[in-house]
N, C-alpha and C positions, 0 to 999 in steps of 0.2 A: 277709219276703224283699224285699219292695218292686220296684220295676219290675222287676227283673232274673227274680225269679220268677213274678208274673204272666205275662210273659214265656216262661218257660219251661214254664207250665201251660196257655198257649193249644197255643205248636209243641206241647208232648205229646198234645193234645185234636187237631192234627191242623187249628189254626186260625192258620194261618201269616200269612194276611192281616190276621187283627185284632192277632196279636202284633206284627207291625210296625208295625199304626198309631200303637203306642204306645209306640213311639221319638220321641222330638223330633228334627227338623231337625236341631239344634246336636249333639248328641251320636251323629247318623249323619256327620255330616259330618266328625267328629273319627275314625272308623274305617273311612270308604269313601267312597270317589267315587260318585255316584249322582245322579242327577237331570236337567236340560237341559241341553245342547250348552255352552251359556254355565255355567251351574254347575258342570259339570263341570270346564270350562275353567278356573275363577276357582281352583276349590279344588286342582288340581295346580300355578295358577301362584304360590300364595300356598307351598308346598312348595319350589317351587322358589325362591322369593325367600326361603324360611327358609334356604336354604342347601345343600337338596338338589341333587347330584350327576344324579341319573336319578332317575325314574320309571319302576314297572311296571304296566303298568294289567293283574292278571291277571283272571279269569274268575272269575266267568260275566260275559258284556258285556250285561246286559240278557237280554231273553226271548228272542231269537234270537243268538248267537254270531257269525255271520258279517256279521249286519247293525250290529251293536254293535260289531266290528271297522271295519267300514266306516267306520262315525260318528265313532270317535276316529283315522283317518286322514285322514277329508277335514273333518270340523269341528269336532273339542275340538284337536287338534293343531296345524294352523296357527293359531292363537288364543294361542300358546305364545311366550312372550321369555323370551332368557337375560339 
């Protein structure tokens, strides 16, 4: 099954931490936003310079919701050119 089910044999085992470790970078960042103020930033504005229209940044925002909300209005947002 190769990554995809190792993968899927940790989350079953209830080991959700190790399963993600073993994602690369490259291929979390081709299906979610994630990571620092600035990375976040870079990988919605390179979206938006492919020609995207909007962005929806939805949920979960990080381990707290409201604080994760907070971060992408006052600093992955202004970070943002059309």
């Amino acid at each position: 099954d190769g990554l995809a089910g190792r993968v899927r044999a940790l989350v079953a085992a209830g080991r959700d931490e190790d399963a993600g470790a073993l994602i690369p970078d490259a291929v979390l960042d081709r299906f979610a936003f994630s990571g620092t103020r600035a990375h976040v930033a870079a990988l919605a504005q390179r979206v938006l310079d492919a020609g995207a229209g909007r962005i929806d940044f939805g949920g979960p925002h990080g381990l707290d919701d409201d604080a994760g909300v907070d971060l992408l209005g006052s600093a992955v947002l202004p970070r943002l050119r059309r």
